[in-house]
Kinemage of the C-alpha trace (Angstrom):
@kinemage 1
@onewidth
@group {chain A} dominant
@subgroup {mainchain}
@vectorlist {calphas} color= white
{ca unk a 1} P 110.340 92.762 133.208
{ca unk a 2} L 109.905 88.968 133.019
{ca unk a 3} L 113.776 88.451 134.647
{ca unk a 4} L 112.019 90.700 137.854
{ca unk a 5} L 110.529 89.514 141.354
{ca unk a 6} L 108.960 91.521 143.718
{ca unk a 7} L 111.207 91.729 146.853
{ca unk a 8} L 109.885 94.599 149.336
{ca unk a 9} L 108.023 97.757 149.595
{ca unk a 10} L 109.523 100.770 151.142
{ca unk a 11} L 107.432 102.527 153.817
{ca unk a 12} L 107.695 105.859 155.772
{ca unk a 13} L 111.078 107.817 156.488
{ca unk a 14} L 113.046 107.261 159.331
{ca unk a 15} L 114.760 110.144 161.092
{ca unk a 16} L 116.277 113.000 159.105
{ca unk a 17} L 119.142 111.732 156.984
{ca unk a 18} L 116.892 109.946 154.150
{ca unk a 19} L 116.663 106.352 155.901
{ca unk a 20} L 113.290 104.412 155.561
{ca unk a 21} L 111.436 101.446 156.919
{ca unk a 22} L 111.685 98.465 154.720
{ca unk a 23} L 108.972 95.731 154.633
{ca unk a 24} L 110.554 91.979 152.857
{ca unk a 25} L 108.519 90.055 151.003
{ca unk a 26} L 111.205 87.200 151.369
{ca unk a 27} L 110.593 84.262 153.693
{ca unk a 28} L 114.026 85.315 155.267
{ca unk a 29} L 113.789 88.862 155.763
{ca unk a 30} L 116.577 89.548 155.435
{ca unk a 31} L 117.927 87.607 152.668
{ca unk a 32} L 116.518 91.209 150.731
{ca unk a 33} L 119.801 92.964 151.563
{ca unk a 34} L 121.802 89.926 149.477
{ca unk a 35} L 119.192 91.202 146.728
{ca unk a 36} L 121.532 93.938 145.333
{ca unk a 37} L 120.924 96.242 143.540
{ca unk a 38} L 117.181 96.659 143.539
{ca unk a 39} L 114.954 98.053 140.973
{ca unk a 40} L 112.145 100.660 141.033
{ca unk a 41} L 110.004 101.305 138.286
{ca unk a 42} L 109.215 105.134 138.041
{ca unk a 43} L 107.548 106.897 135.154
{ca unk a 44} L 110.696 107.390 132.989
{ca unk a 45} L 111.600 103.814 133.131
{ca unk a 46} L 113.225 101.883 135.845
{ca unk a 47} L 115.834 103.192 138.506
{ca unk a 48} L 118.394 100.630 140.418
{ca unk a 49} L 118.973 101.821 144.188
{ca unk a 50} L 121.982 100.282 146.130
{ca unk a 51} L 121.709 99.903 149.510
{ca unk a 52} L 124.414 102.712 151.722
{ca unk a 53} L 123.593 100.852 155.410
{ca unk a 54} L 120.386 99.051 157.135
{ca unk a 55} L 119.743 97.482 160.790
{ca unk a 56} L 117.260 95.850 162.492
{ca unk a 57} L 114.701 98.338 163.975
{ca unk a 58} L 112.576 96.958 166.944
{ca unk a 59} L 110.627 94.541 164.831
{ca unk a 60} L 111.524 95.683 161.502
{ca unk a 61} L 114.694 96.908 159.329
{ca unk a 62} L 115.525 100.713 158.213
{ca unk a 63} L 117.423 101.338 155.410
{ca unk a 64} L 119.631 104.010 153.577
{ca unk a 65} L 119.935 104.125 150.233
{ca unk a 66} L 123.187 106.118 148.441
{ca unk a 67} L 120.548 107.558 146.070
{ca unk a 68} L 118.148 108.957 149.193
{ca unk a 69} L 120.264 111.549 150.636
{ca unk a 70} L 117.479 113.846 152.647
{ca unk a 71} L 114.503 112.882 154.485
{ca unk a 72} L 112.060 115.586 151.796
{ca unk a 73} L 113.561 112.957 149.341
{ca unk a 74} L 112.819 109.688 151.380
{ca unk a 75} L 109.242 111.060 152.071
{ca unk a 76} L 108.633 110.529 148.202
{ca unk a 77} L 109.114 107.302 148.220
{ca unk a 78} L 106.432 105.650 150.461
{ca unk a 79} L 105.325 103.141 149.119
{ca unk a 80} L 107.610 102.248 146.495
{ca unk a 81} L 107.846 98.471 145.128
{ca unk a 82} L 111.161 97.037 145.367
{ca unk a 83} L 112.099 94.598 142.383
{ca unk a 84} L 115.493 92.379 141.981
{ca unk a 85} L 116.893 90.831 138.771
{ca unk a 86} L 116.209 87.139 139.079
{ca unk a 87} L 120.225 86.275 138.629
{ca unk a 88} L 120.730 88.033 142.310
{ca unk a 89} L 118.364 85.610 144.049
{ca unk a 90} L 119.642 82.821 146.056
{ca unk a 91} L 118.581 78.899 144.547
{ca unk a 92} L 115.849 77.119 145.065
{ca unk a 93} L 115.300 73.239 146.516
{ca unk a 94} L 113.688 71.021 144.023
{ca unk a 95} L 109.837 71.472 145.831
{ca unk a 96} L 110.117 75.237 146.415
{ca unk a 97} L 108.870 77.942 144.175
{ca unk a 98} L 108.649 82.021 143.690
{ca unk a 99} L 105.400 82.738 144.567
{ca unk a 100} L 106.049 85.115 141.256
{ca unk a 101} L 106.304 82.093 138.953
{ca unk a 102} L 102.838 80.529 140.508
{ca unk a 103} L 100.779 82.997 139.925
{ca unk a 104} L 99.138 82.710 136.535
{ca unk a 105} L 99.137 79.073 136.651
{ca unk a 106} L 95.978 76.809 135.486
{ca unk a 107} L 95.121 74.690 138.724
{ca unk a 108} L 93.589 71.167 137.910
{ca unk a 109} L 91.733 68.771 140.788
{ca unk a 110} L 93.501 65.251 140.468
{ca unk a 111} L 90.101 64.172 142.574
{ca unk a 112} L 87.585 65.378 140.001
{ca unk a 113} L 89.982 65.888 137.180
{ca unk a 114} L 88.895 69.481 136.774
{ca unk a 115} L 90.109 72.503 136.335
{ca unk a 116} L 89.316 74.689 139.042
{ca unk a 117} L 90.795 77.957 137.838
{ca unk a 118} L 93.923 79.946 137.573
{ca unk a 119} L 96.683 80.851 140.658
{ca unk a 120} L 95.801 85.041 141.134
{ca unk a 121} L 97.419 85.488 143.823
{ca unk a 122} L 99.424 83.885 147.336
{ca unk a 123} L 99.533 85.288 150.642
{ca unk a 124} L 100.929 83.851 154.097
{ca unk a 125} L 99.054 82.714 157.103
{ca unk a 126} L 100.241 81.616 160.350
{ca unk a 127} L 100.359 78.479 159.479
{ca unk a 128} L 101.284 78.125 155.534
{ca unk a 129} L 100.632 79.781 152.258
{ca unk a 130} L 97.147 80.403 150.576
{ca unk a 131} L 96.361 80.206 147.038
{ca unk a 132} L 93.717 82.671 145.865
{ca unk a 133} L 92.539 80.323 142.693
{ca unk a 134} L 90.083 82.242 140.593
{ca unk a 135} L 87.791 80.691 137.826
{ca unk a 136} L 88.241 80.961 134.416
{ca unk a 137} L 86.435 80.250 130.914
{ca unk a 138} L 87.688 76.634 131.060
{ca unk a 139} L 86.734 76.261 134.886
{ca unk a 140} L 84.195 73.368 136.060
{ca unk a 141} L 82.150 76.501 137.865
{ca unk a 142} L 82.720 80.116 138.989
{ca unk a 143} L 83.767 79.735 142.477
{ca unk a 144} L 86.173 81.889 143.666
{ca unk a 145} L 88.683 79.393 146.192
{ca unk a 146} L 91.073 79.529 149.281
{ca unk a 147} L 93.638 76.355 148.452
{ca unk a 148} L 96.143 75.542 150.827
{ca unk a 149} L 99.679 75.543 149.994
{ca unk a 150} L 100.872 72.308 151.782
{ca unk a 151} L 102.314 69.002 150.671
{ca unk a 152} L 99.183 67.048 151.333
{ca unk a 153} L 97.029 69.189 148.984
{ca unk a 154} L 99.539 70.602 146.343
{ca unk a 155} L 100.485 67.180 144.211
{ca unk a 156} L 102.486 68.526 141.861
{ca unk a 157} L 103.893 71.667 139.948
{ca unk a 158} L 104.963 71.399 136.526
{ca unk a 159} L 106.092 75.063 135.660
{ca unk a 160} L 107.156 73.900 131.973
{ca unk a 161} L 103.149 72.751 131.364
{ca unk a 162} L 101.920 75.930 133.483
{ca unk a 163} L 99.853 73.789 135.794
{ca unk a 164} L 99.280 72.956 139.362
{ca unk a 165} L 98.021 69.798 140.410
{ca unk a 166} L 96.213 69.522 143.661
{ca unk a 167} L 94.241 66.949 145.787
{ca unk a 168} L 91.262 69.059 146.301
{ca unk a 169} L 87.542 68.493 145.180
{ca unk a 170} L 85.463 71.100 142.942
{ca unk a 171} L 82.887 70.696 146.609
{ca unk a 172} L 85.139 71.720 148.816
């Protein structure tokens, strides 16, 4: 499970031979389709699907999958999380991260010398990532904050010490 990143979500069926609409979760989207094979988890353990053909679809992608062969089957899989094997995803520069490895990480205020909380989640605005940083035991309060991802206020990641530094006050 650790060697797994979240990569996509598959959404309703698309026509009647067992394609579906495909949502990335990757900044390119569709760098997913280099992402082969993917992984579901289903109750008896997990389940690799390899994609048969996808397009672009007015503003999203549809895909068929060799083990989706009928749209009663497709239907059944709303919703599923798509997961690749860490070895299938393309490198990173020096300053960028999976959002995957952030989250969990302790996040410490270089201003006050604090610790502020814990990474619990990211998401994407318009204009850059959030971090959803929540408090914990060891936190200078219980506030619950909204910390931009951007190279003024992120300082430094050190992924070895699990910590974030940031330029950002326990006030703000």
């Amino acid at each position: 499970m650790d060697n797994l990143i979240k990569i996509g979500e598959l959404k309703k069926p698309y026509g009647i031979q067992g394609w579906l609409w495909l949502f990335s979760y990757t900044e390119d989207r569709e760098a997913i389709f280099a992402m082969q094979p993917w992984i579901i988890k289903t109750a008896l353990g997990e389940k690799t699907l390899t994609v048969k053909n996808w397009r672009s679809q007015g503003k999203g992608y549809v895909v068929q999958l060799n083990e989706i062969t009928c749209r009663n089957v497709a239907e059944t899989m709303f919703g599923v999380t798509l997961w690749a094997d860490r070895q299938h995803l393309s490198g990173l520069a020096e300053d960028e991260y999976y959002w995957a490895d952030l989250v969990g990480l302790t996040v410490k205020s270089q201003t006050d010398n604090v610790v502020l909380g814990y990474v619990k989640e990211l998401f994407e605005t318009g204009a850059h990532a959030i971090m959803v940083v929540e408090p914990t035991d060891d936190s200078v309060d219980d506030e619950k904050r909204l910390i931009p991802w951007h190279k003024q206020t992120i300082l430094a990641v050190n992924l070895a010490e699990q910590i974030i530094t940031v330029d950002w006050g326990a006030d703000y």
